[in-house]
MOPAC internal coordinates of N, CA, C and O (Angstrom, degrees):
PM7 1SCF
backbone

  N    0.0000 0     0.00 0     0.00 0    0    0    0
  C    1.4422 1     0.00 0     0.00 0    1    0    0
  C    1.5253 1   108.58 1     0.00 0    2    1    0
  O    1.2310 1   114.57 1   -50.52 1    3    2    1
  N    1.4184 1   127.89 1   129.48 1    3    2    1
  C    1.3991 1   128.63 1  -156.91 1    5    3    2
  C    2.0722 1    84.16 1   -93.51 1    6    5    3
  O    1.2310 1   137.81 1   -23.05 1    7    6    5
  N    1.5186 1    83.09 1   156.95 1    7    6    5
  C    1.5864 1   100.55 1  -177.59 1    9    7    6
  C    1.7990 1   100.00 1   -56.74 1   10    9    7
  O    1.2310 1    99.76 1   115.49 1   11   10    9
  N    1.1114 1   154.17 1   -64.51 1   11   10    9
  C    1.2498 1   144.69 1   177.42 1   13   11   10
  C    1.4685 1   121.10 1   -25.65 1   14   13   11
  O    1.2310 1   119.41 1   144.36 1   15   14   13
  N    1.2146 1   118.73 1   -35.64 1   15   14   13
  C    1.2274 1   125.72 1  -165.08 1   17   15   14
  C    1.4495 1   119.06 1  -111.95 1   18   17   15
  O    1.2310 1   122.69 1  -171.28 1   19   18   17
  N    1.4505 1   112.46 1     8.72 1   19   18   17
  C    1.4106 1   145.30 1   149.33 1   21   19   18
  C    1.1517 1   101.28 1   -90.38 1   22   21   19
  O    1.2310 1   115.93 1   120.44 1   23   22   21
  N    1.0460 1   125.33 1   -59.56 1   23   22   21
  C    1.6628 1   110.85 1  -178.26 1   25   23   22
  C    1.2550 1   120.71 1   -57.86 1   26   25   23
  O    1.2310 1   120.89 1   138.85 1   27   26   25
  N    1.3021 1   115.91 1   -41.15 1   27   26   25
  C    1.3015 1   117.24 1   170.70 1   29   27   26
  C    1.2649 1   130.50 1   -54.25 1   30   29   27
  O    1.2310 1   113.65 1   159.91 1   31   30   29
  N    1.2687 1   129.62 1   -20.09 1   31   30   29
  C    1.3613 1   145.79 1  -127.75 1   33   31   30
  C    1.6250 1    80.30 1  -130.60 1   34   33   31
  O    1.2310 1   117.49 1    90.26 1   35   34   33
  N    1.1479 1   122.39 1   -89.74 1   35   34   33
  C    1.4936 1   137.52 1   154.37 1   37   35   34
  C    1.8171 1   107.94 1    -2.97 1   38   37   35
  O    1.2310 1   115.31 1   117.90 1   39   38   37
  N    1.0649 1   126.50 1   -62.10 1   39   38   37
  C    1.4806 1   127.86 1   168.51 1   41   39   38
  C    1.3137 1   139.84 1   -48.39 1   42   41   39
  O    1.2310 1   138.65 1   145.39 1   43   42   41
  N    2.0122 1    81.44 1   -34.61 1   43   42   41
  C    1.6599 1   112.35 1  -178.91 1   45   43   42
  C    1.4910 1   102.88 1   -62.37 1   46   45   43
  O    1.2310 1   121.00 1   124.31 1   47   46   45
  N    1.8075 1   115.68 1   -55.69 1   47   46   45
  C    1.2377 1   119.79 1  -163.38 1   49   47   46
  C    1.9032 1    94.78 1   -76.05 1   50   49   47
  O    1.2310 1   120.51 1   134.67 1   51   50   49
  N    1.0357 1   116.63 1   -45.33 1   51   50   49
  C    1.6334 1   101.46 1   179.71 1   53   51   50
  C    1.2986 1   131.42 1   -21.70 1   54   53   51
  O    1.2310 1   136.71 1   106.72 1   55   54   53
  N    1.8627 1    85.24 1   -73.28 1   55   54   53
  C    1.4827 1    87.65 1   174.91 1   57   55   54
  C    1.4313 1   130.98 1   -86.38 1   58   57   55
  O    1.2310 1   120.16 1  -149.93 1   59   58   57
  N    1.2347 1   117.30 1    30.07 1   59   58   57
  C    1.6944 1   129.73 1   160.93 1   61   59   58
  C    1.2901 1    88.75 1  -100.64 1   62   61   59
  O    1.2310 1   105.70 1   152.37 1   63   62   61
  N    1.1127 1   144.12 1   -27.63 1   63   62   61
  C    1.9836 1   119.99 1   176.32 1   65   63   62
  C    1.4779 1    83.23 1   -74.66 1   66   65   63
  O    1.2310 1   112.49 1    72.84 1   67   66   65
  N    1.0148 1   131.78 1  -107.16 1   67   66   65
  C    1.5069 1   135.70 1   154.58 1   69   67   66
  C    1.7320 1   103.83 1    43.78 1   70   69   67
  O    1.2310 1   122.63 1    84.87 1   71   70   69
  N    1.4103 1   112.58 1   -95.13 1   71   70   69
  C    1.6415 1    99.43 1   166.62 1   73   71   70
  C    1.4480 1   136.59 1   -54.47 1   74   73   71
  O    1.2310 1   130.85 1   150.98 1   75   74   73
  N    1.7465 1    96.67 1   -29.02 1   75   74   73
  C    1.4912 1    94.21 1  -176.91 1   77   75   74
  C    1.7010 1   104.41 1   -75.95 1   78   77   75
  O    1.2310 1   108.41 1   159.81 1   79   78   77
  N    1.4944 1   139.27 1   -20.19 1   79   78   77
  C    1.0404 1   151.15 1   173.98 1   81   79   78
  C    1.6682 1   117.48 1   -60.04 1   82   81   79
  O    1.2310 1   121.32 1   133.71 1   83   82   81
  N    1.7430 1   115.09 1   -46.29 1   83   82   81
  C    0.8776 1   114.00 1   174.21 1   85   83   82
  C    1.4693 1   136.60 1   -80.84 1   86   85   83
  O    1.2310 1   129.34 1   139.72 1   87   86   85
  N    1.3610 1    99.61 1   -40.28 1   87   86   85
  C    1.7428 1   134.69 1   177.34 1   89   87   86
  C    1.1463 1   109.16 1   -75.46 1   90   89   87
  O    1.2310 1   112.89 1   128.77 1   91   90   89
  N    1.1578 1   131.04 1   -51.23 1   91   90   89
  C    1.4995 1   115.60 1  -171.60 1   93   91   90
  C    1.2942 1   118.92 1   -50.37 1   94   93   91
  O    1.2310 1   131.79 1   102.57 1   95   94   93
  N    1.6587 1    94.84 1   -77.43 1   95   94   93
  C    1.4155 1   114.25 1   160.80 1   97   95   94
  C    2.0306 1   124.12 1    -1.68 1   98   97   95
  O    1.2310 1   133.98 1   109.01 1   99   98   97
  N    1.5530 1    90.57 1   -70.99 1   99   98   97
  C    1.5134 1   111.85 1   164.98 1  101   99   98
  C    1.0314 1   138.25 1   -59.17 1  102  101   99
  O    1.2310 1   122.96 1   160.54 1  103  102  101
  N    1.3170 1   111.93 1   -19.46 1  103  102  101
  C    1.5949 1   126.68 1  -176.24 1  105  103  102
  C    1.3742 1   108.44 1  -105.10 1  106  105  103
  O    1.2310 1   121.59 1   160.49 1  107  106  105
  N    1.2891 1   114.55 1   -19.51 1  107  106  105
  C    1.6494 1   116.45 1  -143.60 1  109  107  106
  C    1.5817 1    95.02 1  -141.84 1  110  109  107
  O    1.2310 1   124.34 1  -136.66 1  111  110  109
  N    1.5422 1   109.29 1    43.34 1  111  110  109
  C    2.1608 1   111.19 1  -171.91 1  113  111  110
  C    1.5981 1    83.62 1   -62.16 1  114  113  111
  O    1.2310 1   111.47 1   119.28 1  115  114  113
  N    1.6729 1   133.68 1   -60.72 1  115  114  113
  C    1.3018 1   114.87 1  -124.54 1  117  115  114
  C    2.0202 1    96.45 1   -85.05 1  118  117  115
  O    1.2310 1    99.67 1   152.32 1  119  118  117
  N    1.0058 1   154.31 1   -27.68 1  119  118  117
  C    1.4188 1   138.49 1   178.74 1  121  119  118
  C    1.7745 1    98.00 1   -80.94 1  122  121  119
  O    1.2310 1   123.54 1  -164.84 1  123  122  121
  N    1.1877 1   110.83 1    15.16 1  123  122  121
  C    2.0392 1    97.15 1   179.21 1  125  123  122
  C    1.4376 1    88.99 1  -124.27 1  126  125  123
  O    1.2310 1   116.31 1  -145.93 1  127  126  125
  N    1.6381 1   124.62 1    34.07 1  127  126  125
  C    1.3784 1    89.70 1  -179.19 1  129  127  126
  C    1.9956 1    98.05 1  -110.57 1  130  129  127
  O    1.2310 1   124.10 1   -40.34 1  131  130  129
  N    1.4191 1   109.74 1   139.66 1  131  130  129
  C    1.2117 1    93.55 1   171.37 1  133  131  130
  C    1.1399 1    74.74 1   177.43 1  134  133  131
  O    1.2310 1   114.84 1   -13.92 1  135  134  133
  N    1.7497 1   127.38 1   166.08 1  135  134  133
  C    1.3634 1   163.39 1  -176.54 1  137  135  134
  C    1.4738 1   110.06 1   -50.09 1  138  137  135
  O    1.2310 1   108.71 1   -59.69 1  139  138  137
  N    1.1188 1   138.74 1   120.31 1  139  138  137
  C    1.6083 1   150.37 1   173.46 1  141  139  138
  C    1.0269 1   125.69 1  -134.04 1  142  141  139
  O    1.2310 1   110.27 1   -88.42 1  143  142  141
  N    1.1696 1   135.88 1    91.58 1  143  142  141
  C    1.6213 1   131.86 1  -151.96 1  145  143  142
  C    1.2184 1   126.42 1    24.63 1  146  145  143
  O    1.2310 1   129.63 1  -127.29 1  147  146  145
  N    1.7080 1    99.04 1    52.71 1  147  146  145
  C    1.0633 1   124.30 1   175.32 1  149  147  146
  C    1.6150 1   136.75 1    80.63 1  150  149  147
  O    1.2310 1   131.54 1   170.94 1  151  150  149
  N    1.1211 1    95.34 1    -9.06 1  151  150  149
  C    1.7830 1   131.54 1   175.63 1  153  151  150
  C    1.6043 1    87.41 1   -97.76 1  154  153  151
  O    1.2310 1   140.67 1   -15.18 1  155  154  153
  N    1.6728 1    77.49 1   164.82 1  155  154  153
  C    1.4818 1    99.49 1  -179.28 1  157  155  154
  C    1.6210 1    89.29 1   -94.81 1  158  157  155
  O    1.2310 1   125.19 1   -32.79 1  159  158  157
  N    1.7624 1   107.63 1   147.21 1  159  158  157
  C    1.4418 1   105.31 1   177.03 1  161  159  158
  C    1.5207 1   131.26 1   -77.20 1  162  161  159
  O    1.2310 1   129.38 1   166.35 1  163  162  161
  N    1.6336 1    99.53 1   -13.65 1  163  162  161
  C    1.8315 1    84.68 1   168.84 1  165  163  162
  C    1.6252 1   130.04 1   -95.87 1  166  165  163
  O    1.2310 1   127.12 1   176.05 1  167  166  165
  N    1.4906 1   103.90 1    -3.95 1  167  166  165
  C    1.1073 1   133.02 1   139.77 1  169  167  166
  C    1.6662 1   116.68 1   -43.18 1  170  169  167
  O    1.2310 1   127.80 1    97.68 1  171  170  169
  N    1.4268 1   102.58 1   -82.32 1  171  170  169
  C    1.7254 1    89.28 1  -178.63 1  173  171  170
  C    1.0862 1   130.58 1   -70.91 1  174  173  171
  O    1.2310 1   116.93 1  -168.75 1  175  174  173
  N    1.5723 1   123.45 1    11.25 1  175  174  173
  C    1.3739 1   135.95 1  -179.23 1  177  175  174
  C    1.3838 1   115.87 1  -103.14 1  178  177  175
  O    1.2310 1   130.06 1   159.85 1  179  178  177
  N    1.4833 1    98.20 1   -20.15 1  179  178  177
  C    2.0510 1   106.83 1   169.52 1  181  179  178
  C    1.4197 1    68.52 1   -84.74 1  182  181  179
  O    1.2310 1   107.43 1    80.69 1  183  182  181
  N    1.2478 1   141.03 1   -99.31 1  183  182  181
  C    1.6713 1   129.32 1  -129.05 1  185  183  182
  C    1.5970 1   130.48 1   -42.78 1  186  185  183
  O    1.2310 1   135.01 1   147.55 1  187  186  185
  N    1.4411 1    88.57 1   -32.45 1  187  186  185
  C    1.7573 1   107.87 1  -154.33 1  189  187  186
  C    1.8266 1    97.88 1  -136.50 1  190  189  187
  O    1.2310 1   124.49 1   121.36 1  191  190  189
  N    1.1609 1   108.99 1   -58.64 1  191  190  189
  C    1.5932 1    97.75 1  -156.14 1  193  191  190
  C    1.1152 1   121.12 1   -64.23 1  194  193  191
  O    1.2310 1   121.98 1   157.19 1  195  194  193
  N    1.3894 1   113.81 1   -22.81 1  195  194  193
  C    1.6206 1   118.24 1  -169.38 1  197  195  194
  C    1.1398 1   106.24 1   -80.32 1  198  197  195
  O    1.2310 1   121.63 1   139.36 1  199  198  197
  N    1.2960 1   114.48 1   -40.64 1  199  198  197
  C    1.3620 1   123.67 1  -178.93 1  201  199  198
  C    1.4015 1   115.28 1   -46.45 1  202  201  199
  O    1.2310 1   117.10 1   129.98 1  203  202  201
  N    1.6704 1   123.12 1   -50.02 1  203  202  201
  C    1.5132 1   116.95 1   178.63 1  205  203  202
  C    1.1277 1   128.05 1   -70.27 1  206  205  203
  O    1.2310 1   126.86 1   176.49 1  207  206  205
  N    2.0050 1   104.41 1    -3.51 1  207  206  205
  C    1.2665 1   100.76 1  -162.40 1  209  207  206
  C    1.6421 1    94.82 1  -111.65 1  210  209  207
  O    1.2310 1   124.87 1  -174.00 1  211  210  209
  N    1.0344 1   108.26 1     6.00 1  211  210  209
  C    1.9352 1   113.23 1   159.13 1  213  211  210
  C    1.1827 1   112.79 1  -105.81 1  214  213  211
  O    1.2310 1   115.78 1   166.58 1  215  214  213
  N    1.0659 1   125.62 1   -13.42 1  215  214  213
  C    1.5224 1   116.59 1   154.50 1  217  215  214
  C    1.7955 1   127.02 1   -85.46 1  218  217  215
  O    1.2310 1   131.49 1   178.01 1  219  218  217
  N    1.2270 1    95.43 1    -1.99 1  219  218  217
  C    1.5833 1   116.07 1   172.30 1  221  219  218
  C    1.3312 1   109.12 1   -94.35 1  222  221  219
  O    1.2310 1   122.37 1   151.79 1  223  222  221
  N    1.5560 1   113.06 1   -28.21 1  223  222  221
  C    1.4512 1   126.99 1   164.53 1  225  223  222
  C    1.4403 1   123.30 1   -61.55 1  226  225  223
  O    1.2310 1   126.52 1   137.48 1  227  226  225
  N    1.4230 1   105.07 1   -42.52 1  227  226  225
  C    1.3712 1   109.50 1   171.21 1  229  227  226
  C    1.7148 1   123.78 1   -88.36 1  230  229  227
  O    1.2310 1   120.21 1   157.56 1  231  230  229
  N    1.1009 1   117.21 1   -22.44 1  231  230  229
  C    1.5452 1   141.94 1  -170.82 1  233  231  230
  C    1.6264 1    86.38 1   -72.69 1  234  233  231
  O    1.2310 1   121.17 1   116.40 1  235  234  233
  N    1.5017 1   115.36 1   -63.60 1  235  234  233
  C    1.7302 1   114.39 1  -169.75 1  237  235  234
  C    2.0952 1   109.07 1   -73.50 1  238  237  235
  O    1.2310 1   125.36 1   162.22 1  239  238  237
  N    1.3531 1   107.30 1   -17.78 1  239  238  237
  C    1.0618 1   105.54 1  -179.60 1  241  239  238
  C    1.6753 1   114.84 1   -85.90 1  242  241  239
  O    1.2310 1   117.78 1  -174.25 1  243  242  241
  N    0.9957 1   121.83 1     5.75 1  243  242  241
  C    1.5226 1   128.47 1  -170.95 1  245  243  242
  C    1.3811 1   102.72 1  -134.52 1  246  245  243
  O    1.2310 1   115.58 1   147.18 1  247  246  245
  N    1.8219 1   125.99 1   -32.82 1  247  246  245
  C    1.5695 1   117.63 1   148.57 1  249  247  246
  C    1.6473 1   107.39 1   -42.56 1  250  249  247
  O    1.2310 1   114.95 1   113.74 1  251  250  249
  N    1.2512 1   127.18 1   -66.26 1  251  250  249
  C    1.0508 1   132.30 1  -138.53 1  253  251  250
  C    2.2802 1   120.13 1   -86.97 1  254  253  251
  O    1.2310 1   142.81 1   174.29 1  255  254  253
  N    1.6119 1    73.31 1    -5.71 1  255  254  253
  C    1.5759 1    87.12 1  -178.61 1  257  255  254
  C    1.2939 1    84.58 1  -102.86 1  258  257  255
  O    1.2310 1   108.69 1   149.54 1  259  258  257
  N    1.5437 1   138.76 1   -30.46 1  259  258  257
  C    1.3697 1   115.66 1  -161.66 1  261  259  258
  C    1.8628 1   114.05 1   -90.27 1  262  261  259
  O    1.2310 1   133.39 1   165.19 1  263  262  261
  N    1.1597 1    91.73 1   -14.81 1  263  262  261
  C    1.3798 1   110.81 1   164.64 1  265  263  262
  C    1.6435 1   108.09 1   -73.06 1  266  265  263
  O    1.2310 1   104.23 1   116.25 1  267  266  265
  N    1.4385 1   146.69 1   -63.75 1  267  266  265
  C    1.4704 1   143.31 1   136.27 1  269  267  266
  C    1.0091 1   114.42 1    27.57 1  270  269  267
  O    1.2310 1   130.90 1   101.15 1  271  270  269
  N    1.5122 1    96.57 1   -78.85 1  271  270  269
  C    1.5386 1   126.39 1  -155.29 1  273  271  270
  C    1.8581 1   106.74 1   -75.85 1  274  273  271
  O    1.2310 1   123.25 1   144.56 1  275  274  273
  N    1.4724 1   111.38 1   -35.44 1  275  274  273
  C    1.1627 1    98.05 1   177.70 1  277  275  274
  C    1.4379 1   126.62 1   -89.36 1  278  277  275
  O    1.2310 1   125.53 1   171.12 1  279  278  277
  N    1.0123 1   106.98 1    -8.88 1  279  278  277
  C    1.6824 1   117.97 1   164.74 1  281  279  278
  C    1.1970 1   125.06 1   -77.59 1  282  281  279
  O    1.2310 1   120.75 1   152.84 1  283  282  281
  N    1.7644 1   116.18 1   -27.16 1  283  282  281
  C    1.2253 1   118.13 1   148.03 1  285  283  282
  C    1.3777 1   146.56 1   -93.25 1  286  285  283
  O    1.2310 1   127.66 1  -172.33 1  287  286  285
  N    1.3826 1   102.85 1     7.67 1  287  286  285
  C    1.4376 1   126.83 1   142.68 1  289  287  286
  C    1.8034 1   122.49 1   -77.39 1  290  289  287
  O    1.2310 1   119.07 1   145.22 1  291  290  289
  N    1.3228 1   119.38 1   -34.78 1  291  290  289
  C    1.5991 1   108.47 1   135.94 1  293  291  290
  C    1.1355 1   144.46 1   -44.40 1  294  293  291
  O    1.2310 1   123.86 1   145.15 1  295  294  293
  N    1.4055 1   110.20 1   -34.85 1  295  294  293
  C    1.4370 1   134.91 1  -176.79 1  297  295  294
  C    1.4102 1   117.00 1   -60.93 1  298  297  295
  O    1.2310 1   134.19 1   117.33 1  299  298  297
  N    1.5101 1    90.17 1   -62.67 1  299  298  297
  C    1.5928 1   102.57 1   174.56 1  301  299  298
  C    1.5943 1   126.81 1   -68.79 1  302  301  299
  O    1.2310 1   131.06 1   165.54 1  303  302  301
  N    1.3382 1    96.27 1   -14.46 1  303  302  301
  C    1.8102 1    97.44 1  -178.34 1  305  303  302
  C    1.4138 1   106.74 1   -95.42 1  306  305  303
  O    1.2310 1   118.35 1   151.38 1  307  306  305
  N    1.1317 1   120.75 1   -28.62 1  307  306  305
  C    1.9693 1   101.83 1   157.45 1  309  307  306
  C    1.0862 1   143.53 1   -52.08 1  310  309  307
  O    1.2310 1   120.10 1   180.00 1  311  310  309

């Protein structure tokens, strides 16, 4: 599978955590509501949760291209 089409693929699933991270949440307050370290959870998930989980978005999206990239920089030098 050529590096483009990993990336592509890779972006695809991102940004479906990505919507499912933002939207749900937003759409869907009244079955998420219940106690989370003591906060209510859709509360601490606008404050705090989403947040780690877009930076987990970006953290795995720049592991995972740089990993790509160096295998197809092997690739090409044989």
């Amino acid at each position: 599978m050529k590096t483009w089409s990993k990336n592509k693929r890779l972006i695809v699933i991102l940004l479906s955590v990505w919507f499912l991270t933002t939207l749900v949440v937003g759409l869907a307050p009244e079955p998420l509501r219940f106690n989370f370290f003591g906060w209510n959870f859709t509360y601490w998930w606008g404050a705090q949760g989403a947040l780690l989980i877009y930076l987990a978005i970006i953290w795995i999206y720049a592991h995972k291209m740089h990993q790509y990239e160096k295998k197809a920089l092997k690739t090409n030098q044989k």
